[in-house]
ZAMARGU-4260 file (C-alpha; in steps of 0.2 Angstrom, whole numbers, plus 5000, padded with zeros to 4 digits):
<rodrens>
0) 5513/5547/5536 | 5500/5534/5546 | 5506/5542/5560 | 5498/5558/5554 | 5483/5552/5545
5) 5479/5545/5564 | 5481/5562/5573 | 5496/5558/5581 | 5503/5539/5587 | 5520/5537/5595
10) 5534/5529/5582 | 5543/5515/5587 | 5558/5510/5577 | 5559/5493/5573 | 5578/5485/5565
15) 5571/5471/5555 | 5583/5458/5549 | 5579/5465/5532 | 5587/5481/5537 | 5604/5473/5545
20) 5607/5460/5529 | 5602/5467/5512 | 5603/5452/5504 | 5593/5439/5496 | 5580/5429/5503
25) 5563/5426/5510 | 5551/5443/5513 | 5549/5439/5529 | 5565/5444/5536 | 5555/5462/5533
30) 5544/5460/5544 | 5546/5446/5556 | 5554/5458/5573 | 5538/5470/5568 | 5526/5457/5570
35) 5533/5450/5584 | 5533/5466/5595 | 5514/5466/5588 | 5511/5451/5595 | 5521/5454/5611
40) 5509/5472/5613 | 5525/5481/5613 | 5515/5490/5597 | 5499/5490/5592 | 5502/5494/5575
45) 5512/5486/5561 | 5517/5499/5546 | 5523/5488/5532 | 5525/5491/5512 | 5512/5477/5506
50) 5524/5467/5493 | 5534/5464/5509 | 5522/5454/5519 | 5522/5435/5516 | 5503/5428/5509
55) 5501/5421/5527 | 5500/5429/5541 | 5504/5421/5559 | 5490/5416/5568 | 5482/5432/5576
60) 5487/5446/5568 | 5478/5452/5550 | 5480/5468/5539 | 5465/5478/5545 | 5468/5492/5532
65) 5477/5499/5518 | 5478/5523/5515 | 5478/5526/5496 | 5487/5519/5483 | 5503/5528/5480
70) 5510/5525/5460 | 5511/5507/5458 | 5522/5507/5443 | 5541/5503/5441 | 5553/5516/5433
75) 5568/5514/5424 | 5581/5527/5430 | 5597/5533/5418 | 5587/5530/5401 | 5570/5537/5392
80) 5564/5520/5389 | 5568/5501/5385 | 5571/5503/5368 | 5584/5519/5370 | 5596/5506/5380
85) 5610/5501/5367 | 5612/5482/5364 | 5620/5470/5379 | 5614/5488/5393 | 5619/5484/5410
90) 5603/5485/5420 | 5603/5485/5439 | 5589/5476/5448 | 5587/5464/5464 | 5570/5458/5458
95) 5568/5441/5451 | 5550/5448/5446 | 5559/5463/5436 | 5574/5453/5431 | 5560/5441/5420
100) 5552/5455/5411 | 5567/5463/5406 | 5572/5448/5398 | 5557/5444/5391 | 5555/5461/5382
105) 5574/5463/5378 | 5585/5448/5378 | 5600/5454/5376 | 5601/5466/5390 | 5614/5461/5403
110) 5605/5462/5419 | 5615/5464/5436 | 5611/5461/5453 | 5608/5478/5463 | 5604/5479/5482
115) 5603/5494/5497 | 5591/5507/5499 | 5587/5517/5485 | 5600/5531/5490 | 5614/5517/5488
120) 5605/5509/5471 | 5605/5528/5463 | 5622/5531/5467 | 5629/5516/5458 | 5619/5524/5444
125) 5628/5539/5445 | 5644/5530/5448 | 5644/5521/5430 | 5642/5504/5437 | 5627/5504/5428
130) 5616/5510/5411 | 5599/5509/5420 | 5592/5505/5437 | 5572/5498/5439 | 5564/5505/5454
135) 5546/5507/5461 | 5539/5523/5459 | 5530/5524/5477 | 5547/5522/5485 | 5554/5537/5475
140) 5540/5549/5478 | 5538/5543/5496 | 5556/5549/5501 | 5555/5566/5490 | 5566/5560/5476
145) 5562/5571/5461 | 5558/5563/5444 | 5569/5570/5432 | 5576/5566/5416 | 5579/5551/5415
150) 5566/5544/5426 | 5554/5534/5414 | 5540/5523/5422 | 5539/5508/5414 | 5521/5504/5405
155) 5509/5493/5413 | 5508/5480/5398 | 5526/5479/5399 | 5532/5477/5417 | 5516/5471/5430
160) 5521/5476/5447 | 5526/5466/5461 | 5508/5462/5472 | 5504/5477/5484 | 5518/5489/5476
165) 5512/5506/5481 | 5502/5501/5495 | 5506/5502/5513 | 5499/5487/5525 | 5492/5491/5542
170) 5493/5476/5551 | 5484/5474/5569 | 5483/5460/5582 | 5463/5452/5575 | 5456/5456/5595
175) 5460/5474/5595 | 5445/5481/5589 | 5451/5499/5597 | 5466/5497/5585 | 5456/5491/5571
180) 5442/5505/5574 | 5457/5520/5573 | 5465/5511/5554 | 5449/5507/5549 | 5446/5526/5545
185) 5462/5531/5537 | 5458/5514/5525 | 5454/5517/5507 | 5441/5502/5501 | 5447/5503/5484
190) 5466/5499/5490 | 5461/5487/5500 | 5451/5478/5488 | 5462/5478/5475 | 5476/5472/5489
195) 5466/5458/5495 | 5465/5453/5477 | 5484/5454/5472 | 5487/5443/5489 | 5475/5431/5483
200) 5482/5428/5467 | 5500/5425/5476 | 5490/5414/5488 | 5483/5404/5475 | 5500/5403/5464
205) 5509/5397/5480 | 5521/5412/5474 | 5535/5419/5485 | 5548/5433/5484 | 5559/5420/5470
210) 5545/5417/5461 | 5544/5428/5445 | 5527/5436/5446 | 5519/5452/5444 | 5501/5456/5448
215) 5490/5473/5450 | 5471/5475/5454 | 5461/5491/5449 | 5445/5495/5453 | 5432/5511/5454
220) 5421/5500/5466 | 5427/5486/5477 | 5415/5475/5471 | 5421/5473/5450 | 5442/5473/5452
225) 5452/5472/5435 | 5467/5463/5439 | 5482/5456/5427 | 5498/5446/5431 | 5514/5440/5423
230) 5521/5425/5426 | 5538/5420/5419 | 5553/5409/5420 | 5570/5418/5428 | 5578/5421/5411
235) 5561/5428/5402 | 5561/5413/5391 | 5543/5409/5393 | 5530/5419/5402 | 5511/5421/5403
240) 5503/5438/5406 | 5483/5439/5406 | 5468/5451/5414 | 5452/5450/5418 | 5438/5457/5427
245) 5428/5450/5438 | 5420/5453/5459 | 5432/5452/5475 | 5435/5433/5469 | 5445/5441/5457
250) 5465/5436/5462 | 5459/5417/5464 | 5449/5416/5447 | 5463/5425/5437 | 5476/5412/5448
255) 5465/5396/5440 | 5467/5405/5422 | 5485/5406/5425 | 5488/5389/5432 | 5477/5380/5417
260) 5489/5388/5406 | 5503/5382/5414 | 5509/5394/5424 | 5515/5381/5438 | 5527/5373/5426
265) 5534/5389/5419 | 5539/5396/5436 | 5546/5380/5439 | 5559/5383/5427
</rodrens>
């Protein structure tokens, strides 16, 4: 799809560690070969999704620009909604973000560690091994997967995305300016600034991928973003969730809020 919105640009494949070992732990196991080519010049483009790039970045390399927005929204697969799934429902998720606001919204829900691509997760759904899967929307639409029955997305009040779902990250070595001038055109302002401000708040919170966050920015003009986030213990047993409104400062400001409330104890748990 960058390739495209660019005119044309030679693909280079990239196996990232992410790729070989679907397991747990930290995000940059998604990017790390990527951004070592990068900084090799073996590329001179990174294409990442944005909830997989750490808050910082290595030295010399920065996101330059971010196309539009696809859905942000997570979706529950194999049931109309939340409150259709029967008591002690085995739901599938590999989220820890996901795995909190489950439990906060419905306790007794029995929810079960799912991993592979998104092919692999809906066939386990198929297969029985499971009554409902959570799965971002953008990465269904993206790879042409039909929303059919059964295919709810979650609403925004109930389950905040992860910080940058939907968004693709262009990242470019920072002394490239032919690179930057290129992605600089294809960039939407109002992803970007509502990026910047989901990255800011995870910045802030000192948040990584096993930290139970969720945070989304919005904005018609880059410069007044609404933004809201969750913040819960692993279980859902406590939580925060607050919004405001506010300029580009607005991932930091709403970070203080969170952390006056007591955010950093609450992750902690």
């Amino acid at each position: 799809m960058v390739a495209e919105l660019l005119g044309g640009a030679e693909l280079v494949e990239i196996t990232t560690s992410g790729d070989r070992v679907r397991a747990a732990g930290d995000k940059s196991r998604f990017v790390k070969e990527i951004e070592e080519a990068l900084l090799a010049g073996d590329v001179d483009l990174a294409v990442h999704s944005a909830k997989d790039v750490p808050g910082v970045l290595p030295d010399g390399l920065e996101i330059a620009a971010v196309p539009v927005r696809a859905d942000p929204r997570d979706v529950l697969c194999g049931a109309e909604s939340l409150e259709a799934l029967a008591p002690g429902a085995r739901v599938g998720t590999a989220s820890v973000r996901r795995r909190s606001q489950l439990l906060a919204l419905r306790e007794d829900l029995e929810v079960v560690e799912l991993r592979g691509n998104v092919d692999t997760r809906l066939r386990k759904l198929a297969e029985g091994g499971y009554d409902a899967i959570v799965l971002a929307a953008a990465g269904l639409d993206r790879l042409g997967v039909p929303r059919e029955e059964g295919v709810t997305p979650l609403p925004l009040g109930d389950m905040t995305p992860a910080p940058g779902q939907g968004c693709l990250a262009l990242e470019i070595r920072s002394d490239d300016a032919e690179t930057r001038s290129s992605v600089e055109r294809i960039s939407d302002p109002l992803a970007f600034a509502c990026l910047s401000a989901e990255r800011d708040c995870v910045i802030a919170l000192e948040a990584t991928c096993d930290t139970p966050i969720g945070v989304l920015a919005e904005c018609d003009d880059p410069q007044r973003i609404r933004i809201r986030a969750y913040a819960g213990a692993m279980d859902g047993s406590v939580w925060i969730r607050d919004e405001l409104e506010a300029g580009p400062d607005a991932g930091r400001a709403l970070a203080e809020r969170l952390l006056s409330a007591g955010a950093a104890a609450i992750l902690a748990v």
